[in-house]
C-alpha positions as CSV (number, residue, x, y, z in Angstrom):
1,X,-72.8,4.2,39.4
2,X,-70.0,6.0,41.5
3,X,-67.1,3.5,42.8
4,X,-68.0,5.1,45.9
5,X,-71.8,3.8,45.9
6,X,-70.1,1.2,49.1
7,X,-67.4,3.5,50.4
8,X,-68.7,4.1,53.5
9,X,-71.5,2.1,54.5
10,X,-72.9,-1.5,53.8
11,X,-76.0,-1.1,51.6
12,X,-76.8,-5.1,51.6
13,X,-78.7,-6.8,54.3
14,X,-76.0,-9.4,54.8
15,X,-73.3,-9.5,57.1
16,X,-70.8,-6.6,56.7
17,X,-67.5,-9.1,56.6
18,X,-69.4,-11.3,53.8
19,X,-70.6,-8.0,51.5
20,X,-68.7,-8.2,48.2
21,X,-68.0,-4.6,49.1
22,X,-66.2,-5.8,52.1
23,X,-62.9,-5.0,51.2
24,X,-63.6,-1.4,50.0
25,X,-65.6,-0.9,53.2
26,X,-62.6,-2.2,55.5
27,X,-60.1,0.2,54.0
28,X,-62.3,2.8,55.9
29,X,-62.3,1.2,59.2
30,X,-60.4,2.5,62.0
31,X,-59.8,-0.7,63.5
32,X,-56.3,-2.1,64.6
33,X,-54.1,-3.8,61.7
34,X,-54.8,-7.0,63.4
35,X,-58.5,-6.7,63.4
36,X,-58.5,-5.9,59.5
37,X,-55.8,-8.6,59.2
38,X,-58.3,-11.6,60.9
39,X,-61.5,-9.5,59.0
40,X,-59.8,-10.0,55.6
41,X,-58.7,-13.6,56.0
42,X,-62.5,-14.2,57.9
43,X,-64.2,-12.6,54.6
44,X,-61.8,-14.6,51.7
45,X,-61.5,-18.1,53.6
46,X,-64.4,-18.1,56.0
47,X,-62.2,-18.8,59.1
48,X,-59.7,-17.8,61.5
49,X,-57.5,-18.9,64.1
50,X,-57.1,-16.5,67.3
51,X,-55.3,-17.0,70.5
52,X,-57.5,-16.4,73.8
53,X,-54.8,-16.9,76.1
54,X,-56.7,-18.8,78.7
55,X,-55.2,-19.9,81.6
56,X,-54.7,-22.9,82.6
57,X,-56.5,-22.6,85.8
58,X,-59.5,-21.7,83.9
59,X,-59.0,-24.7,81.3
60,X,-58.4,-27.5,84.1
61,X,-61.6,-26.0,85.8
62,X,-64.1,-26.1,82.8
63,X,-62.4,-29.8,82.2
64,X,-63.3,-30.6,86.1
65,X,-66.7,-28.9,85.8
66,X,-67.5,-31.5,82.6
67,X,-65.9,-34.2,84.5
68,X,-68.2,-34.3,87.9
69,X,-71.4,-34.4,85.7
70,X,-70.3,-37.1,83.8
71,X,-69.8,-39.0,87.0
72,X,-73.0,-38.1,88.0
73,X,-74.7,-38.6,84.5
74,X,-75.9,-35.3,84.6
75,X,-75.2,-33.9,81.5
76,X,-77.8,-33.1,78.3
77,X,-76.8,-33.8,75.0
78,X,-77.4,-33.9,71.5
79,X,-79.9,-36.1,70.2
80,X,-78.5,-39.4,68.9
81,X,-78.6,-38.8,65.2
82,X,-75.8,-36.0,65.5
83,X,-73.5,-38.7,67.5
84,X,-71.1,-40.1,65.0
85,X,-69.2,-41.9,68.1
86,X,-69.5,-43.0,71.8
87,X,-68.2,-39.5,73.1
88,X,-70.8,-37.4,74.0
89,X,-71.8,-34.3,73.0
90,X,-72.4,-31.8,75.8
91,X,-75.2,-29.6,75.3
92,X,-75.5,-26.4,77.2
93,X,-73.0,-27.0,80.2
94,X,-73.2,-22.9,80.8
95,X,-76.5,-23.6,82.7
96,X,-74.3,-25.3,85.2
97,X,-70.7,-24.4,85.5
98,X,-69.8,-21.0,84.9
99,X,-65.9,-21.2,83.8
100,X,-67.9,-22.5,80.5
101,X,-70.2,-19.2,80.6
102,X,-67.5,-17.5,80.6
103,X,-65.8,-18.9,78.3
104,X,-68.5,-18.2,75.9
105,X,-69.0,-14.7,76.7
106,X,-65.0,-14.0,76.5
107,X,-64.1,-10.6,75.5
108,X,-62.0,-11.5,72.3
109,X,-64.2,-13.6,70.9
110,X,-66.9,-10.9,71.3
111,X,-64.6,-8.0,70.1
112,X,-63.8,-9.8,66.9
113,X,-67.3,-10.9,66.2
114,X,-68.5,-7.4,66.8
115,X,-65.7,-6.2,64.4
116,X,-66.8,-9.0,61.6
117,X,-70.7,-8.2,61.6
118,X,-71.0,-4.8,63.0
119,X,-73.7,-6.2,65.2
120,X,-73.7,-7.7,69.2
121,X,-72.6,-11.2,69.0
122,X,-75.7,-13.6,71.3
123,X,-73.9,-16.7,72.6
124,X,-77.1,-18.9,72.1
125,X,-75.6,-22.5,72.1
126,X,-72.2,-24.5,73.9
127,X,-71.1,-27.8,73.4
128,X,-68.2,-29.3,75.3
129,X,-66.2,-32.5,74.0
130,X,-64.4,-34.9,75.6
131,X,-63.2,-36.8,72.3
132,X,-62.8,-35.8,68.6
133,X,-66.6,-36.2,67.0
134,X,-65.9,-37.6,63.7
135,X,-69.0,-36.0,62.8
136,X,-69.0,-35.6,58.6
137,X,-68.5,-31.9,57.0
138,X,-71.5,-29.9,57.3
139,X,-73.0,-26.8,57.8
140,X,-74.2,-25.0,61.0
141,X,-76.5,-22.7,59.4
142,X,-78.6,-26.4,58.8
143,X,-79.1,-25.9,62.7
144,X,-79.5,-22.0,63.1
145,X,-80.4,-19.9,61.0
146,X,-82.1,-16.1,60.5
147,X,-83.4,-13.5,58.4
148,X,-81.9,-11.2,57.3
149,X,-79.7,-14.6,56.3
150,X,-76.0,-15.7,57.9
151,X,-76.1,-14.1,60.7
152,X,-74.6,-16.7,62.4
153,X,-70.6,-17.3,63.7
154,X,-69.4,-20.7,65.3
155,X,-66.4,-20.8,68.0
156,X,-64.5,-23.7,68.6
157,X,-61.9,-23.3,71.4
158,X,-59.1,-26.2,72.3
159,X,-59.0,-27.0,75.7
160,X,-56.1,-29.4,75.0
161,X,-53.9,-29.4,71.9
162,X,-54.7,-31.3,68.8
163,X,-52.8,-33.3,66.8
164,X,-52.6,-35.8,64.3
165,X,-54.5,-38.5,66.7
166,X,-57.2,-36.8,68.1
167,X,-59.8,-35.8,65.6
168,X,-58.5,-32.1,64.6
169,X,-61.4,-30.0,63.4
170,X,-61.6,-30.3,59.4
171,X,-62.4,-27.0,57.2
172,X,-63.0,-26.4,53.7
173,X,-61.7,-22.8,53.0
174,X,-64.3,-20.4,50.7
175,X,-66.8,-22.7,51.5
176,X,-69.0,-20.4,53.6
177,X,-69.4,-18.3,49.7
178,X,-71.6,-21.7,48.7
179,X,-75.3,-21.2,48.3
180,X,-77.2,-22.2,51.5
181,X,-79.1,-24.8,51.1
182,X,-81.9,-26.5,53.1
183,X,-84.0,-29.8,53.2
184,X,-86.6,-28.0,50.7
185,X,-83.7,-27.8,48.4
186,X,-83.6,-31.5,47.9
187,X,-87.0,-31.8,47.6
188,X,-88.0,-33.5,51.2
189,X,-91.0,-32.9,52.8
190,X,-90.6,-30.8,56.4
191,X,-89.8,-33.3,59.2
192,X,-92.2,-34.2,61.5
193,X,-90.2,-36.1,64.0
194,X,-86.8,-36.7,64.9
195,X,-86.5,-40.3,62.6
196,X,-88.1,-37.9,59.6
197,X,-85.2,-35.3,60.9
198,X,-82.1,-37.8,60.3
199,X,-83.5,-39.4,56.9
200,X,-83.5,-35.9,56.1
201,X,-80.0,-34.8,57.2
202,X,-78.5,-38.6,55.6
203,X,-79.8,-36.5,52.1
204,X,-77.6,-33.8,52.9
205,X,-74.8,-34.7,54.4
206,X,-74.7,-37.1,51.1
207,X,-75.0,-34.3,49.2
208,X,-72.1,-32.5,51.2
209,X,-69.9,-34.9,50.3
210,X,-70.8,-35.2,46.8
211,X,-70.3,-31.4,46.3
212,X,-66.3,-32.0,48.1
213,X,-65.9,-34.4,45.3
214,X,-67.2,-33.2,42.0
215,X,-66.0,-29.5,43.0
216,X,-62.3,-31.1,43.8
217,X,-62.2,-29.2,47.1
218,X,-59.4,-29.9,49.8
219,X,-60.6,-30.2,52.7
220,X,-58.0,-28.8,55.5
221,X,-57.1,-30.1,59.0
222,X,-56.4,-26.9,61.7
223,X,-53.8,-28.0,64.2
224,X,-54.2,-25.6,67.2
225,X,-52.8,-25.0,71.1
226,X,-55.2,-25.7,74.1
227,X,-56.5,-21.7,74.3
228,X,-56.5,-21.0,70.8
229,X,-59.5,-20.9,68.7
230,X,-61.3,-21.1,65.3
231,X,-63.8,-18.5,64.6
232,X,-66.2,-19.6,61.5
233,X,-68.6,-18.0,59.6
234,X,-72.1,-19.6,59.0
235,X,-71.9,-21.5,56.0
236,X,-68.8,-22.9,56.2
237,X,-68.6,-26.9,55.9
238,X,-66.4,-28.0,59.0
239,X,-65.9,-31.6,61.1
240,X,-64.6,-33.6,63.0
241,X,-61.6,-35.6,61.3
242,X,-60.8,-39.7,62.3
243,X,-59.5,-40.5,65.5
244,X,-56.3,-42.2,64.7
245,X,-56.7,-43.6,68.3
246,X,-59.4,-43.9,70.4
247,X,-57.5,-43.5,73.3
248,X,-56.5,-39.6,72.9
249,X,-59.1,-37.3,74.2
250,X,-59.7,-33.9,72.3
251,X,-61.4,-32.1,74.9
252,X,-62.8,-28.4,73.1
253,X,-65.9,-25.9,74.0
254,X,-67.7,-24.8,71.0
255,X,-70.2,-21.7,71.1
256,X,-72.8,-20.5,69.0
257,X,-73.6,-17.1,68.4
258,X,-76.7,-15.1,66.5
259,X,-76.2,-11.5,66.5
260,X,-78.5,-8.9,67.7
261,X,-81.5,-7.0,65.8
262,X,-82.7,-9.5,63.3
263,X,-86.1,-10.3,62.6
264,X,-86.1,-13.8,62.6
265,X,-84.4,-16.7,64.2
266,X,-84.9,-20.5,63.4
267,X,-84.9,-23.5,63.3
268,X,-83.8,-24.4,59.3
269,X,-84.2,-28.4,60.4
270,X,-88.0,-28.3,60.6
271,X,-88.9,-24.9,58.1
272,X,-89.7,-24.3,55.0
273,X,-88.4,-20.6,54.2
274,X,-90.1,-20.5,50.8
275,X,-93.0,-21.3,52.1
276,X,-93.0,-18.1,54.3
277,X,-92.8,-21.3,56.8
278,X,-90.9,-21.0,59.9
279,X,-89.7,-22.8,63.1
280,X,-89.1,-19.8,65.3
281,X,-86.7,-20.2,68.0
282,X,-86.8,-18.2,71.0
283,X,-83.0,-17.6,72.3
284,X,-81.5,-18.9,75.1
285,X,-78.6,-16.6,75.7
286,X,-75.7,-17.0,77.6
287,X,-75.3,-15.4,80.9
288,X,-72.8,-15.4,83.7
């Protein structure tokens, strides 16, 4: 076979920035250094860090936005078996204030996704934080997930500095290259209901941490400014680390995002993909 075979196009129905051929194929990109500088590290590590260079205008009015529905207890959030603490876990604040909308539809984030997949980038999910989440490595392609397979970024973006005290997100690099795995993998019967849901996810996160440990992995805290962000790709294991006090908030928006054209999406949590079995969710993208 020529050395060619992937000079100019991306023959496997994965995304283009996770092909083994990545490499060859950027060198034939036309992109800015910058872009093939983020796309190289995105491919070998699974991350990146970018700066959005918010305002703070913008920042203090997503903050205030969060704020006044707190007050008026008129938020949405995750169920109670992803709560690992007291703060909550904001679910879909775009449906109400659209600095966060915005946020998630903001046009580096989008250029750089488009760049790493070669397909749209769908913000289908936001989460707003008040406090670190302490929430245990994982992987968000347990909660979203598609055929053709990993077609799926994560965004978180500091709305405040971290530090030392306030729960910085936690990476493992090169994780994302793991095999993805789901409940049928550990051979657990579909969930049924949301108690059925968390015995389930106990099993993996268990499993999670096992894997940290017998592979030796280091697991790496990211320090970052309020308007920076980390861009992820789907099967990176990421969390929240210990609040080293309570009192220090960590306020940060994270965005899902799909990408366009595939033939599936779904809910991994309550499929079996073996089984030609599948939870089919129906996007709710954001809009302005």
């Amino acid at each position: 076979m020529s050395q060619n075979f992937y000079k100019n196009k991306n023959l496997l129905n994965i995304p283009w920035v996770e092909s083994p051929f990545f490499l060859n194929l950027l060198k034939n990109s036309k992109a800015t250094k910058e872009l093939k500088r983020l796309a190289k590290k995105y491919h070998e590590d699974g991350y990146v860090v970018i700066d959005l260079k918010l305002k703070d205008n913008f920042i203090r009015k997503i903050n205030h936005d969060i704020d006044e529905k707190i007050k008026k207890n008129e938020i949405k959030k995750n169920p109670k078996i992803y709560h690992y603490n007291q703060s909550p876990r904001i679910v879909e604040a775009w449906k109400f204030s659209k600095s966060v909308a915005q946020l998630a539809l903001n046009d580096k984030i989008n250029e750089t996704l488009n760049f790493f997949y070669q397909k749209k980038p769908l913000p289908i999910s936001t989460l707003n934080f008040i406090k670190g989440t302490e929430q245990p490595l994982h992987s968000d392609y347990m909660h979203f997930a598609t055929i053709p397979e990993r077609y799926l970024a994560g965004v978180w973006i500091a709305l405040e500095d971290t530090n030392k005290f306030n729960g910085a997100l936690t990476v493992v690099p090169k994780s994302h290259q793991f095999p993805i795995v789901d409940f049928n993998s550990f051979n657990l019967k579909k969930p049924d209901s949301i108690q059925s849901l968390e015995k389930c996810y106990r099993v993996y996160e268990k499993y999670v941490k096992e894997l940290i440990s017998i592979k030796q992995l280091k697991p790496k805290k990211i320090y970052i400014k309020k308007g920076q962000a980390i861009i992820w790709a789907a099967n990176l294991l990421h969390g929240g680390s210990k609040l080293l006090n309570n009192k220090f908030t960590r306020r940060s928006q994270v965005v899902h995002y799909h990408f366009k054209n595939c033939k599936k999406y779904f809910n991994p949590g309550f499929s079996i993909p073996l089984e030609n079995d599948y939870a089919i969710r129906k996007l709710d993208i954001v809009h302005k």
